[in-house]
N, C-alpha and C positions, 0 to 999 in steps of 0.2 A: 665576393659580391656583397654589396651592399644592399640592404632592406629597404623599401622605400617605406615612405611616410603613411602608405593606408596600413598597411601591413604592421605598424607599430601604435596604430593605435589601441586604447583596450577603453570597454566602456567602465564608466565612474560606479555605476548601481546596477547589480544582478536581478533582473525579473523575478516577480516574486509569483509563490503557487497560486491559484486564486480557489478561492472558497469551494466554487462549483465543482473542480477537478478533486481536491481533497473527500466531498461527499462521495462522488463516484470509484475512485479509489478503495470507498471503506464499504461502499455499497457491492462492490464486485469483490472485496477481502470474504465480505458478509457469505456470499454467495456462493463462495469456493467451499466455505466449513461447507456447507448444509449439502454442498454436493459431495462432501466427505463420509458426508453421512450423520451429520449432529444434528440435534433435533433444531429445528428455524426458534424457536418461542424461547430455547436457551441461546442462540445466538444472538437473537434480538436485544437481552438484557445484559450482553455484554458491553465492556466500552472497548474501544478502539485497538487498546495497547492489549488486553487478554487477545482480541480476536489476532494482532497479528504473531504474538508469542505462541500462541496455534498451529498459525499457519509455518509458521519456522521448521517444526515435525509434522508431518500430514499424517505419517506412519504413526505416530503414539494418537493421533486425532482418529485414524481409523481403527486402533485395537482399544480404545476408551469407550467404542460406541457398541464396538459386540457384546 
């Protein structure tokens, strides 16, 4: 069988993330620590790339805070 003509096309540029969804991503990363149990005013002063290397182990996030 033959593929027809919609079925092979492919689009030229992938959709890009937009700003808004990135904030909220890092807002609900945010959200996760503190419901871990880490104190909010230390998560706050984190950037982006600590809080997700965090989230990676939830388990050493929650024996760090006893």
């Amino acid at each position: 069988m033959r593929l027809k003509r919609k079925f092979q096309k492919t689009h030229l540029t992938r959709p890009r993330k937009g700003g808004a969804a990135k904030r909220r991503r890092q807002s609900d990363q945010k959200k996760r620590l503190v419901a871990l149990g880490m104190d909010e005013e230390r998560v706050t002063k984190m950037n982006p790339r600590e809080v997700l290397t965090l989230l990676k182990h939830p388990m050493k996030v929650a024996k760090d805070n006893e």
